[in-house]
C-alpha positions as CSV (number, residue, x, y, z in Angstrom):
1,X,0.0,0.0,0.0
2,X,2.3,2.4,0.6
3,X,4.4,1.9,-2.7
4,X,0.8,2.2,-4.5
5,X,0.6,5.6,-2.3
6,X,4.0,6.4,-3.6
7,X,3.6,5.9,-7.5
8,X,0.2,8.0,-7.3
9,X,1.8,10.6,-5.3
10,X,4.9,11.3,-8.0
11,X,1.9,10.5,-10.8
12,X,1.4,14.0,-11.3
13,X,1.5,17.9,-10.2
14,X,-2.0,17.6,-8.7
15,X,-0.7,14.8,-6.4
16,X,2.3,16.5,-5.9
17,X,0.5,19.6,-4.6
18,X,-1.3,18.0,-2.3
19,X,1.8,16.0,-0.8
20,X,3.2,19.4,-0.1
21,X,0.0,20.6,1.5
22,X,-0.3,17.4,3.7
23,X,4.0,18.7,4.4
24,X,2.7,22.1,5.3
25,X,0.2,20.7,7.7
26,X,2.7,18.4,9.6
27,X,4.8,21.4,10.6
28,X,2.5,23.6,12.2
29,X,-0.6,25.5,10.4
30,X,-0.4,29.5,8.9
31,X,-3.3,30.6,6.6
32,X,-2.7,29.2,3.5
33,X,-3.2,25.7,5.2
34,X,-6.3,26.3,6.8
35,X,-7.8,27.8,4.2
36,X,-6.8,25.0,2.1
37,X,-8.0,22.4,4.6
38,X,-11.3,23.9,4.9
39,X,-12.6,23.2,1.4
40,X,-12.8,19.6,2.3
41,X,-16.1,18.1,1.8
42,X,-18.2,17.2,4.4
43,X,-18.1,14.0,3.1
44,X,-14.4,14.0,3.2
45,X,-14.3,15.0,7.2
46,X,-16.3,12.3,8.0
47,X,-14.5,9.4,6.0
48,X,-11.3,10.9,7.7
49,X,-12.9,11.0,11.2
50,X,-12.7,7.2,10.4
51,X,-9.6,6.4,8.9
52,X,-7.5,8.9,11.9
53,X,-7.1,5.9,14.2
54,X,-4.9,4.4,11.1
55,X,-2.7,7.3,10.7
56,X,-0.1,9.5,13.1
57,X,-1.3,12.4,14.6
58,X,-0.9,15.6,13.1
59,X,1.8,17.8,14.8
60,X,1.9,21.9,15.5
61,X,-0.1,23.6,17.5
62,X,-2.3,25.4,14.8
63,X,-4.0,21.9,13.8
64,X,-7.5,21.5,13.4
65,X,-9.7,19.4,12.7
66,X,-9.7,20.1,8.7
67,X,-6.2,19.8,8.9
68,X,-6.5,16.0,10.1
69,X,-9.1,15.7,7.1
70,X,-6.7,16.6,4.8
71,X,-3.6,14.2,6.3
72,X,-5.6,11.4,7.2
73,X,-7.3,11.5,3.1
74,X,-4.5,11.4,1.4
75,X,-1.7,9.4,3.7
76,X,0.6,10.6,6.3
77,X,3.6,12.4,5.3
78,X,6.1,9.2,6.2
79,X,4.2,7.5,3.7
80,X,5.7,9.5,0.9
81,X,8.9,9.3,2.5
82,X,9.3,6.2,2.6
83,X,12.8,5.8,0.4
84,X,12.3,1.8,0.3
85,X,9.3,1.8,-1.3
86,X,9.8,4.5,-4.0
87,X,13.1,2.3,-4.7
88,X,11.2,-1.2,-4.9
89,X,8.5,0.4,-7.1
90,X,10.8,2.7,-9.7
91,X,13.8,1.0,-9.7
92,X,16.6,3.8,-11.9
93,X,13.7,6.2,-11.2
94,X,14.7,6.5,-7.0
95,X,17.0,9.2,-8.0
96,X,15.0,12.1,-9.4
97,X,11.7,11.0,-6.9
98,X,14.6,11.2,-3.9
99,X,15.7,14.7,-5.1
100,X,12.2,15.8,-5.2
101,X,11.5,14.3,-1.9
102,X,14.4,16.3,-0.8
103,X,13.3,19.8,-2.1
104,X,9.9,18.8,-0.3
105,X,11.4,18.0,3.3
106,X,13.5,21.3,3.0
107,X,10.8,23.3,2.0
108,X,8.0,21.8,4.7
109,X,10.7,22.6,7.2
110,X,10.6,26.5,6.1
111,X,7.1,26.9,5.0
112,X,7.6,26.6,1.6
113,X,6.1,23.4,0.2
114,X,3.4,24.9,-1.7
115,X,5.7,27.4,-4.0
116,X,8.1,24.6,-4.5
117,X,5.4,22.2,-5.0
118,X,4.0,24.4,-8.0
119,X,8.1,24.5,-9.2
120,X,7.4,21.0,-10.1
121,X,4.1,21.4,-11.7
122,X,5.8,23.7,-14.2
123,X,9.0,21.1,-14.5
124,X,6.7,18.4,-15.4
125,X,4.6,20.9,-17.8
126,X,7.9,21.7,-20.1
127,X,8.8,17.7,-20.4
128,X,5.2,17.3,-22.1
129,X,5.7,16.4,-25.7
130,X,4.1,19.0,-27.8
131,X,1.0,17.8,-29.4
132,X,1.3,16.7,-33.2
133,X,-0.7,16.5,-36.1
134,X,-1.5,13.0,-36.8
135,X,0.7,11.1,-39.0
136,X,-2.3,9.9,-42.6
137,X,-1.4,5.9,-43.3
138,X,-2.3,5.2,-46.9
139,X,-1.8,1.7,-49.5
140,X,0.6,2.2,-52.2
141,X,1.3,-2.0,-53.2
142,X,-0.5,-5.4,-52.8
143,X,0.9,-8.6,-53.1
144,X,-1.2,-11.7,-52.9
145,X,-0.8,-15.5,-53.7
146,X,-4.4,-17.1,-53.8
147,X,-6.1,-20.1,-55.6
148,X,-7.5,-17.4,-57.9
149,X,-4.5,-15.3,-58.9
150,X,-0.9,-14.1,-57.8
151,X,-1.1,-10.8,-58.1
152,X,-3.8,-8.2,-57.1
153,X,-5.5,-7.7,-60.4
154,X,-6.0,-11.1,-61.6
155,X,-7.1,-12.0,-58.4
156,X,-9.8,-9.8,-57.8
157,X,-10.9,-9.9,-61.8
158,X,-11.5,-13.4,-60.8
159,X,-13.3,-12.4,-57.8
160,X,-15.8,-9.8,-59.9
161,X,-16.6,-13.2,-62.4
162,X,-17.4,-15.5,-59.3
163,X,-14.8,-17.4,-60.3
164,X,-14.3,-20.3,-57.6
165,X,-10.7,-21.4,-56.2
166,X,-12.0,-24.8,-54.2
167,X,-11.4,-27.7,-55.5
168,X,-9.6,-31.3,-54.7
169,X,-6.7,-31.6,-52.6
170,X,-4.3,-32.6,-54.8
171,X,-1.2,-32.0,-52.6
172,X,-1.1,-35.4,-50.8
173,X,-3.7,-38.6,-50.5
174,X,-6.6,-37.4,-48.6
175,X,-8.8,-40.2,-49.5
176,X,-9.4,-41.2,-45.7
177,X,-10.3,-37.7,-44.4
178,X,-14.0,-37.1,-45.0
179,X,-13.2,-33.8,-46.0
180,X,-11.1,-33.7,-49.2
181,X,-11.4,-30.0,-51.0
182,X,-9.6,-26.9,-50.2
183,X,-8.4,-23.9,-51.8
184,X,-5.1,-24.9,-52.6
185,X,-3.2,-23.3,-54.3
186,X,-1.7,-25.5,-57.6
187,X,0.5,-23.5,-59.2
188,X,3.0,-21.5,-57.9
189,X,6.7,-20.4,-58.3
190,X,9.6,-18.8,-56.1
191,X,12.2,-17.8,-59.2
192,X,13.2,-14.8,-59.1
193,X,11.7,-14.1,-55.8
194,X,13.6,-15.9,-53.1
195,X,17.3,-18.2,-53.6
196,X,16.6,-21.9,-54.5
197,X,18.1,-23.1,-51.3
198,X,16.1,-21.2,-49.0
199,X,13.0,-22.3,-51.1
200,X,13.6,-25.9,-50.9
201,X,13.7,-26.1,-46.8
202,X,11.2,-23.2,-46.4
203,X,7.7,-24.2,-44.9
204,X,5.3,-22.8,-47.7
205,X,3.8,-20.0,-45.5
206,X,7.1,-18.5,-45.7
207,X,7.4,-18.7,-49.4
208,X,4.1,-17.3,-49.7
209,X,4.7,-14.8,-47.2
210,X,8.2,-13.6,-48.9
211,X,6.8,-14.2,-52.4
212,X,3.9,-12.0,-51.9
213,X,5.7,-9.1,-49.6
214,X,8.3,-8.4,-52.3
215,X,5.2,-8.3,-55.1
216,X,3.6,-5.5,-52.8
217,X,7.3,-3.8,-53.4
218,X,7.1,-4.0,-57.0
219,X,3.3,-3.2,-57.2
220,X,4.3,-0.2,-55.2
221,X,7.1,0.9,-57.4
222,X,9.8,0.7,-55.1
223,X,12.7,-0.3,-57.3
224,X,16.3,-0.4,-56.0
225,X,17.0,3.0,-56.7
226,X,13.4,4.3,-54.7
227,X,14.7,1.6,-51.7
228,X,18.1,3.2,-51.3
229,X,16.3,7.0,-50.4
230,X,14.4,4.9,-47.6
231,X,15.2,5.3,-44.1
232,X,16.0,2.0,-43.1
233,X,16.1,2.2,-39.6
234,X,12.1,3.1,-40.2
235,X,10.7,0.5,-42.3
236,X,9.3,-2.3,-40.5
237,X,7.9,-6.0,-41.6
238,X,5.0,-7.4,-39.4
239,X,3.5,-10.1,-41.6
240,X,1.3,-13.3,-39.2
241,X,0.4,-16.6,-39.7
242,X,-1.9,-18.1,-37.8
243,X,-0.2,-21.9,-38.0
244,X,3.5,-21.0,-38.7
245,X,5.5,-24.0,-40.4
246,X,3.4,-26.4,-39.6
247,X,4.4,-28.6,-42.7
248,X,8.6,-28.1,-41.4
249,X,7.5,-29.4,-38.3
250,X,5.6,-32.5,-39.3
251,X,8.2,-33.6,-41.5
252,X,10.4,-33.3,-38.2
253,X,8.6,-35.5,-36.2
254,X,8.1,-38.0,-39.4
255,X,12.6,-37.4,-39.1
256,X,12.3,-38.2,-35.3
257,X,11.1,-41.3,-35.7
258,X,14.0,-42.5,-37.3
259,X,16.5,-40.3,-35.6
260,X,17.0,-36.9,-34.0
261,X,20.0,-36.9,-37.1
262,X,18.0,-37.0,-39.7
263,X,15.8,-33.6,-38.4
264,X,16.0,-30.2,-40.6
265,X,18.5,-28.5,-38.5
266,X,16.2,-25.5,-39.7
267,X,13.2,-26.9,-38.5
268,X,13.1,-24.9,-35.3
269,X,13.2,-21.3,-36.5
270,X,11.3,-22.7,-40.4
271,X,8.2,-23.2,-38.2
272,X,8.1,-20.4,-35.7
273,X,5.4,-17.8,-36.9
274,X,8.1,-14.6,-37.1
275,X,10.4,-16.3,-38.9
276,X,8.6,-15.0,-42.2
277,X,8.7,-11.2,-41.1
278,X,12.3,-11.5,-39.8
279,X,13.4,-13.2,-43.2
280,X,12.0,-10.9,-45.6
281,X,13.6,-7.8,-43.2
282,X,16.8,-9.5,-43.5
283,X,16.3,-9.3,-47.1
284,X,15.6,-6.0,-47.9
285,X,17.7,-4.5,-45.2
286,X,14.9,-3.1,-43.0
287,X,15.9,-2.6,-39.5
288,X,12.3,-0.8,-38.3
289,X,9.9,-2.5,-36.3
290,X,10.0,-6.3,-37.4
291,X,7.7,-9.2,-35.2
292,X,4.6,-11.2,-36.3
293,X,1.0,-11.5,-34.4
294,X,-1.0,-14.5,-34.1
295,X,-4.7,-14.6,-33.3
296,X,-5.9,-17.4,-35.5
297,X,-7.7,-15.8,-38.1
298,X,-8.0,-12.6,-37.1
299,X,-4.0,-12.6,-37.3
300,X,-3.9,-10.0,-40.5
301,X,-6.3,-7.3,-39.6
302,X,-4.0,-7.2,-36.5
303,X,-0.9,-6.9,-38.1
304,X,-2.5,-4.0,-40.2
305,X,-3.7,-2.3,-37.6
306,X,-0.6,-2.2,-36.0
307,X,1.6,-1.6,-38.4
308,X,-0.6,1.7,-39.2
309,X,0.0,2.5,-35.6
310,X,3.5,2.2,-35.9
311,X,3.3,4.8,-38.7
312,X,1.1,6.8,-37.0
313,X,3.7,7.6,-33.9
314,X,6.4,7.8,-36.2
315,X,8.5,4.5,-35.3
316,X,7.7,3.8,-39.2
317,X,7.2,5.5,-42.7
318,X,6.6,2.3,-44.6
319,X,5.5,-0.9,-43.2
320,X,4.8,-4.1,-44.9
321,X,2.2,-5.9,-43.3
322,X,-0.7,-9.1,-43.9
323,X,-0.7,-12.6,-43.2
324,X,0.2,-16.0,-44.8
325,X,-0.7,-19.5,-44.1
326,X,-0.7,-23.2,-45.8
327,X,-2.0,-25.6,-43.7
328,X,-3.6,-28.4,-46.3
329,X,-1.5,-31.1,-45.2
330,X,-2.8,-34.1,-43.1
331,X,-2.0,-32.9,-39.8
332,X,-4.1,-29.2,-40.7
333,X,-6.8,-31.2,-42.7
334,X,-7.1,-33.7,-39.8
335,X,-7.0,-31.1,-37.2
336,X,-9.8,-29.3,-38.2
337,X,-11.8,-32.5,-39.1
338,X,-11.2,-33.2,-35.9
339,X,-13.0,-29.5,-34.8
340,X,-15.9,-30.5,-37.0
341,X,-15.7,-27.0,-38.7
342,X,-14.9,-28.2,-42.6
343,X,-17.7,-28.3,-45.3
344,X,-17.8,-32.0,-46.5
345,X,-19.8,-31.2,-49.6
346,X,-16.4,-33.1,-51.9
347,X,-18.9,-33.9,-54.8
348,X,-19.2,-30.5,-55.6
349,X,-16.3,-28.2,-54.5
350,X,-17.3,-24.8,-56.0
351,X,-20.4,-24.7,-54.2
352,X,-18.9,-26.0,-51.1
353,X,-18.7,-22.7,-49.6
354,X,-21.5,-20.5,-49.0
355,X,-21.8,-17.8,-46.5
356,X,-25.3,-17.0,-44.9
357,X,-26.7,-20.0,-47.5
358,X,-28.9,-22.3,-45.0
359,X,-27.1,-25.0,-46.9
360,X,-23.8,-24.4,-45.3
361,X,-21.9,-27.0,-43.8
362,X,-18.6,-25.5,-42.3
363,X,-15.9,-23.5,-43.8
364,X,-13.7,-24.5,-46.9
365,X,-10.0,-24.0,-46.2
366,X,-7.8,-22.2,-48.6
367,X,-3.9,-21.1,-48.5
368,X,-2.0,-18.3,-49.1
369,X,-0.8,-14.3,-48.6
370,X,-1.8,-11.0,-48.3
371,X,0.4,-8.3,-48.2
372,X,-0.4,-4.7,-48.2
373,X,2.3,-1.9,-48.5
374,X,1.3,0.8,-46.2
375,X,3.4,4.7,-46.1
376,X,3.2,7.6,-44.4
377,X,1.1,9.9,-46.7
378,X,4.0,12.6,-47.1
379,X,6.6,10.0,-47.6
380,X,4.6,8.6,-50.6
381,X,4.0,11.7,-52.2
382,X,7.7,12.8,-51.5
383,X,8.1,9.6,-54.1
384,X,5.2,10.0,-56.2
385,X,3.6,6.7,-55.1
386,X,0.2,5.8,-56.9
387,X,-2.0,5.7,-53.9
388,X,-4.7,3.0,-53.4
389,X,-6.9,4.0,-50.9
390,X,-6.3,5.5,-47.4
391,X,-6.1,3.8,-44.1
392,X,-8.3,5.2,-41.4
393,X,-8.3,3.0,-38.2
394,X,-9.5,0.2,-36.8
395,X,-9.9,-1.7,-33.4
396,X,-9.3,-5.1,-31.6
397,X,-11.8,-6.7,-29.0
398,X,-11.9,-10.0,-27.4
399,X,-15.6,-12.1,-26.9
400,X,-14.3,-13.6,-23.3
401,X,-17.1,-15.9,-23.9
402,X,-15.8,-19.8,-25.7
403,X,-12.7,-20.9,-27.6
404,X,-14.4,-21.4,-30.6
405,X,-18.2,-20.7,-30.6
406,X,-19.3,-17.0,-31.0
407,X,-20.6,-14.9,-28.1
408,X,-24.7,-15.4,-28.6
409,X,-25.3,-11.6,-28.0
410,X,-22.4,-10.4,-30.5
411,X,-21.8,-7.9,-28.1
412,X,-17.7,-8.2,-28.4
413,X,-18.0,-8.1,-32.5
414,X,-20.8,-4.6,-32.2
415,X,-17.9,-3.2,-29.7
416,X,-15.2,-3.8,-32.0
417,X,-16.8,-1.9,-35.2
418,X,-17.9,0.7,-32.7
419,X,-14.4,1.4,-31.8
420,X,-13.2,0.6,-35.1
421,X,-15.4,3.6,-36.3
422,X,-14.2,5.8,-33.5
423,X,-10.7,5.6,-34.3
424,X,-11.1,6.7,-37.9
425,X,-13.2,9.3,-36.9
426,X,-15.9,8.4,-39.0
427,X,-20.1,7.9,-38.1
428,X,-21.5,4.5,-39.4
429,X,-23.3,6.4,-42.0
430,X,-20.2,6.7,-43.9
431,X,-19.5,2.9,-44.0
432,X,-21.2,1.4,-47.3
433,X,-19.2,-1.7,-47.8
434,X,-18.5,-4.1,-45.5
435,X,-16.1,-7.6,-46.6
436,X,-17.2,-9.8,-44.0
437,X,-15.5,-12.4,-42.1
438,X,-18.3,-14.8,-43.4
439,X,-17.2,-18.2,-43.2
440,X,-19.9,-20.5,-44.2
441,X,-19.9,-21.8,-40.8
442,X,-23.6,-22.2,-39.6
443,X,-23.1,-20.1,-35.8
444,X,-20.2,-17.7,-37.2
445,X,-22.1,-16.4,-40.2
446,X,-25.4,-15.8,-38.5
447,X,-24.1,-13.4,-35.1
448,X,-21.8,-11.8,-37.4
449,X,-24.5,-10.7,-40.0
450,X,-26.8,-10.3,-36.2
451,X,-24.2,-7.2,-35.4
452,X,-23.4,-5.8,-38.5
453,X,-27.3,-5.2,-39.1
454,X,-27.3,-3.8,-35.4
455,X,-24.5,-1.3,-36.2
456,X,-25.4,-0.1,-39.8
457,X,-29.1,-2.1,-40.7
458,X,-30.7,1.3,-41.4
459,X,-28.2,2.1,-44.2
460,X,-29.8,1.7,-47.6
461,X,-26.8,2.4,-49.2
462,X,-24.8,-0.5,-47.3
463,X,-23.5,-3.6,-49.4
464,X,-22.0,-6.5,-47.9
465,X,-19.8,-9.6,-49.2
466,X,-17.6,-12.5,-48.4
467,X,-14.5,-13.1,-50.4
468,X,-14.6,-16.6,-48.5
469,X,-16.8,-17.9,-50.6
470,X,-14.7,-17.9,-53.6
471,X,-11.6,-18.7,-52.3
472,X,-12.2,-20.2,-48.7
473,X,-11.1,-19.4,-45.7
474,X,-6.9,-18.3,-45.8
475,X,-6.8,-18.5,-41.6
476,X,-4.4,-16.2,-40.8
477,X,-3.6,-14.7,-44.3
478,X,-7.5,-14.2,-44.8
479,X,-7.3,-10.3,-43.3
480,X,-4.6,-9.4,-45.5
481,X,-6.2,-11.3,-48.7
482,X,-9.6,-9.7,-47.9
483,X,-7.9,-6.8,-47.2
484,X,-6.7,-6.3,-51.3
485,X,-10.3,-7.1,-52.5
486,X,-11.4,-4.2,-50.4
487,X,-8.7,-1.5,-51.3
488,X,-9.4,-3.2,-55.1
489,X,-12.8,-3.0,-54.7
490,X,-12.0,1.1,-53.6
491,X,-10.2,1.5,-56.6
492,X,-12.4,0.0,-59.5
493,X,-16.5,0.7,-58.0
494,X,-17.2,-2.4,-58.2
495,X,-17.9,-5.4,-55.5
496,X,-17.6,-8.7,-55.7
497,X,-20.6,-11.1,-55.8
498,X,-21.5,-13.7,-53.0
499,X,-21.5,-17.3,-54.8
500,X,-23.5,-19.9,-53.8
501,X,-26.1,-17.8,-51.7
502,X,-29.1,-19.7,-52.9
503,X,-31.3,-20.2,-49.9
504,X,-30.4,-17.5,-47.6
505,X,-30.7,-17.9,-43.8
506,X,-33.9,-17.4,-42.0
507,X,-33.4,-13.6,-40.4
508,X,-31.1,-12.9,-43.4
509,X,-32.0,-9.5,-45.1
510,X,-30.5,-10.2,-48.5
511,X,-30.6,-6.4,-49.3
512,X,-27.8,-6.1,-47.1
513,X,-25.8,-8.3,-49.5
514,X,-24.4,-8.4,-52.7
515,X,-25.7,-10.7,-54.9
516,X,-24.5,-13.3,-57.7
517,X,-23.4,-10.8,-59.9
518,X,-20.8,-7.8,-59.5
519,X,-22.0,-4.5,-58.6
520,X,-20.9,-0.7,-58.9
521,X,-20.4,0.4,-55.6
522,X,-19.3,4.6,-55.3
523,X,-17.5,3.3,-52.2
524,X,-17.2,5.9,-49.1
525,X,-15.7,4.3,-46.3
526,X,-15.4,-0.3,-46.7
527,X,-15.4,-1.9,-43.0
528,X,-13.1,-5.1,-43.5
529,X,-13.9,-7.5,-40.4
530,X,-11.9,-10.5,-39.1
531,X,-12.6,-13.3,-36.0
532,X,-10.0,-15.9,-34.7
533,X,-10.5,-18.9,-32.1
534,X,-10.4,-17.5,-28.8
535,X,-12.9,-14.8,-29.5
536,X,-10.2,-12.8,-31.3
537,X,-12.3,-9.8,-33.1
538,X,-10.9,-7.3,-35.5
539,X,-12.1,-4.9,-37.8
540,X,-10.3,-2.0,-39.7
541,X,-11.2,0.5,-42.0
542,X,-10.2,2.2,-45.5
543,X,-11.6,5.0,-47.8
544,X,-10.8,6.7,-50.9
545,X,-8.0,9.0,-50.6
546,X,-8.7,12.2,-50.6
């Protein structure tokens, strides 16, 4: 307690003020003090009638009643100097609180706590950092590597066609597994992008994940000669995955079993999930800020988000950020078989995923990346960047209610758009188009639609779509993916259709959402939303730039 009544004693001027007041009391009382005493409450007087058998007496002769008040409310006078306390609790810190204490002591002995008191009030006004206009984050690249497409454009021209990406799992014999369609992914190629070796030890996530970060460079038009005006020191990489290497680690295992010799001796750092951010960093020389997040499949919208912030407060001017997984192996197949969360519909793949359809029977996975390149707005016009679309906010929140199933009352998913809306400063008016998380699963698809038509139902304008149900569900590279069909869908008026919506849920407004075909969309502010296991929710926001 009385290293709590330290800390909020040095907290700030107001608590300073009153320490020296409580100093002035303790050695003996002059006019200042009593008049100072005196505007406790009544309230006050009689809480600190009985809290004085817990605290010294007051000293001098001149001490009333009011005087007590004031002591007894705010802790004796030993309590602030109490040397051990202040030295358990701030550590370095014990210094400059000692050499205030000091000034205090020296002034309460010659009646001169308060002036000296109000000394450090000013002190601690002059250290504020100024306040500063905030920093714009905007998109100038995308990279992506999807079932529909490798780079942004084809991607999302197969996106306005309805074009499906599921189909059979061709990467290994799934012929057990009573799921056996995915989006995978069934051409792709590392030349040019990343060194041979490196791309035959790599789990895929990385090669997706490096592939797709250094596409966002091109599609952003930094060649070597824009990269060598950058400020290393502030570009930053903070690319997720929900799974990591998971493919590098089962083939470790599969090694254990005949010997610990025969394991990938890069199996270790191959599988971790920041692995991905740290090698494409070492790559392009960025020493900024460099980690990776995981929250299932919310893991992209949270690397967004905070790689804006990092912009924002200046630690960054360009940040690479998104998410990358590949998970359609046995173990990832068999896991979430083993969840009961895949679609089984294997007869017909393309139609196996379908978002708010009452025919819906679990989500489809899919693989890939999502990068987005995001710069301070001055920086890319310094450069002459094309930009995108702007970045305006966005917010986290957690459901605190089951590992898997969504909170019934939707209340942590309506708190996170509320917030996410707050922190780009814009009213829910302004939102008319909304990717949504979406994932075919029969609970998920239902609460989510539940709070978005709480937050913005009485918008006629509002139209909302699931990229999911063209190329399934990416995990932790689905934010990022999602993330380019929004900025895309920003930049060319039209919206993607929802496939496969044929029998829409009961409760299930269907003007709300886009239907089979594409549709111009004059888009003023698109809400992009994502969910993980654990009640992960995220939603962030972009708009024209303007």
């Amino acid at each position: 307690m009385v290293g709590a009544a330290a800390s909020s004693c040095y907290a700030s001027p107001l608590c300073t003020w009153f320490v020296a007041a409580c100093m002035s009391v303790d050695n003996g009382g002059g006019d200042t003090r009593q008049a100072v005493a005196l505007k406790s409450s009544g309230r006050s007087r009689r809480r600190s009638s009985r809290q004085l058998s817990k605290c010294s007496a007051v000293s001098g002769s001149g001490s009333s009643f009011q005087q007590q008040a004031l002591v007894t409310s705010f802790g004796t006078c030993n309590q602030y100097n109490n040397n051990n306390a202040m030295s358990s609790l701030f550590g370095s810190n014990t210094v400059s609180l000692n050499r205030n204490q000091r000034r205090l002591n020296r002034a309460a002995s010659s009646g001169g706590a308060m002036a000296v008191a109000m000394d450090m009030a000013n002190e601690a006004k002059v250290d504020k950092k100024p306040p500063t206009e905030q920093r714009r984050v905007v998109v100038t690249g995308m990279g992506v590597e999807t079932s529909l497409g490798h780079d942004p454009d084809t991607f999302y021209e197969n996106l306005l066609q309805g074009n499906s990406g599921i189909s059979q799992i061709e990467n290994f014999d799934c012929s057990q597994f009573p799921t056996r369609i995915a989006g995978e992914i069934k051409s792709f190629s590392t030349e040019g992008w990343v060194a041979p070796k490196l791309s035959k030890r790599m789990d895929k996530f990385m090669l997706y994940l490096l592939t797709a970060g250094k596409k966002a460079l091109v599609d952003g038009g930094v060649t070597e000669e824009v990269m060598a005006e950058f400020d290393k020191a502030k570009c930053g990489v903070l690319i997720g995955s929900a799974m990591g290497g998971m493919k590098v680690f089962q083939d470790a295992i599969e090694a254990m079993k005949i010997s610990y010799k025969k394991m990938n001796p890069f199996c270790v750092p191959f599988a971790t999930t920041n692995m991905g951010s740290a090698m494409l960093a070492l790559d392009l020389g960025w020493m900024g800020p460099n980690y990776s997040i995981s929250t299932a499949c919310a893991t992209s919208n949270f690397c967004i988000l905070n790689s804006a912030n990092h912009i924002i407060k200046g630690e960054a001017d360009v940040m690479l950020c998104g998410g990358s997984d590949s998970v359609i192996i046995p173990i990832g197949l068999g896991g979430f078989v083993a969840c009961r969360a895949l679609s089984q519909r294997n007869n017909d793949p393309t139609k196996a995923s379908r978002p708010w359809d009452s025919n819906r029977d679990g989500f489809v996975m899919g693989e890939g990346a999502g990068v987005l390149l995001l710069e301070e707005l001055e920086h890319a016009k310094k450069r002459g960047a094309t930009i995108y679309a702007e970045f305006l906010g966005g917010s986290f929140t957690c459901d605190a209610y089951h590992m898997t199933e969504p909170r019934p009352d939707g209340a942590g998913v309506i708190l996170c758009i509320e917030r996410a809306l707050a922190d780009a400063g814009i009213s829910k008016e302004q939102i008319n188009y909304i990717n949504a998380h979406a994932t075919s699963t029969p609970a998920g698809d239902l609460k989510e639609y539940q709070a978005l038509a709480h937050c913005f139902g009485q918008n006629p304008e509002l139209k909302v779509n699931s990229t999911k149900s063209m190329i399934g569900h990416l995990l932790g590279a689905a934010g990022a993916v999602e993330a380019v069909a929004t900025v895309q869908a920003i930049r060319t008026g039209w919206v993607h259709p929802n496939i496969n919506l044929e029998s829409p849920d009961n409760g299930v407004d269907t003007k709300l959402l886009v239907g089979p075909e594409k549709e111009r969309l004059n888009i003023k502010a698109a809400l992009s939303n994502s969910f993980g296991f654990g009640g992960h929710n995220s939603s962030i926001i972009f708009a024209p730039y303007k």
